[in-house]
N, C-alpha and C positions, 0 to 999 in steps of 0.2 A: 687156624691151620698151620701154624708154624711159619718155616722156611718153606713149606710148599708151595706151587705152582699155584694163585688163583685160580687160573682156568680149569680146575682140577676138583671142582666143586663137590662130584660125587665121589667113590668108589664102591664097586659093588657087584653081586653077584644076580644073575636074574632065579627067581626062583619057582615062577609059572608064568603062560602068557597066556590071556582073555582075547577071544573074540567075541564085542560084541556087536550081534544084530538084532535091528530092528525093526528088520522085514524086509519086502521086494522094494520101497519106495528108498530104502538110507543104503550108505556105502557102511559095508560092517566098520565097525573100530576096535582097533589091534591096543592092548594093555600089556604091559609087561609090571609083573610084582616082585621087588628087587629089595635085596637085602643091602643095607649098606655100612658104608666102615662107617663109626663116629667122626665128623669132619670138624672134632673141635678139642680140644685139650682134653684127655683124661679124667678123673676126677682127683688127680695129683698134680694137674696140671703140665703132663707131660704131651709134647704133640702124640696126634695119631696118626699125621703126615708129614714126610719127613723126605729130604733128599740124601742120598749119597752121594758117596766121593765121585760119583763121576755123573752124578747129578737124577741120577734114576728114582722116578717116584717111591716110593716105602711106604708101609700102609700097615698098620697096624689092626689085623683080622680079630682081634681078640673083643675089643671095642667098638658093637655094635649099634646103630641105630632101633629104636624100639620099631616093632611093628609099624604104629600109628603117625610116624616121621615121614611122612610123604615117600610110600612104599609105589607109585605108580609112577611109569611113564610112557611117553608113548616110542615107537622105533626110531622115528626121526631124533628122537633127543638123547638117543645112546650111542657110543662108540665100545667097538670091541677092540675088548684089551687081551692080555695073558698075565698069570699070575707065576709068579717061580718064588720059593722060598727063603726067605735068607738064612744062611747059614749058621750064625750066629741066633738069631733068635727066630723060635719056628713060626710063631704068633707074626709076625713080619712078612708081609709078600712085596716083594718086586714087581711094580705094574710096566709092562711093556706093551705098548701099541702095535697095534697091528700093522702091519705096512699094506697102504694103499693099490 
């Protein structure tokens, strides 16, 4: 991951969410299928997570996880972010957290 944040494991976009049930007897369960950045070096070995100068995550949209890369997760295990572009390179988003 670079100089990026550990705790910073994924990033990504969601791109459908599953309910499943299975019947009157279960509590349904909520899936969400999520597209994600590559959370590892390039294949030039350049990061795909990166900090700026005032330490704001960087993510490199261009370099994605295939499909079959652990595309599910459940709601508890997501945080909503925002993405803004960077300026300099368009493949680049800015991840900002949402405030609580």
């Amino acid at each position: 991951m670079g100089d990026a944040d550990a705790t910073a494991e994924y990033v990504g976009v969601i791109k459908d969410i599953f309910k499943l049930d299975y019947g009157p007897i279960s509590t349904p369960i909520i899936l969400m299928q999520c597209a994600w950045v590559r959370n590892k070096n390039d294949v030039w070995g350049n990061p795909t997570y990166k900090r700026d100068e005032v330490r704001f995550l960087v993510c490199n949209f261009w370099y994605m996880m295939t499909k079959d890369e652990e595309p599910f997760v459940f709601p508890t295990q997501v945080q909503q972010m925002f993405f803004m572009d960077e300026e300099q390179n368009p493949s680049w988003k800015v991840v900002v957290q949402k405030e609580s």
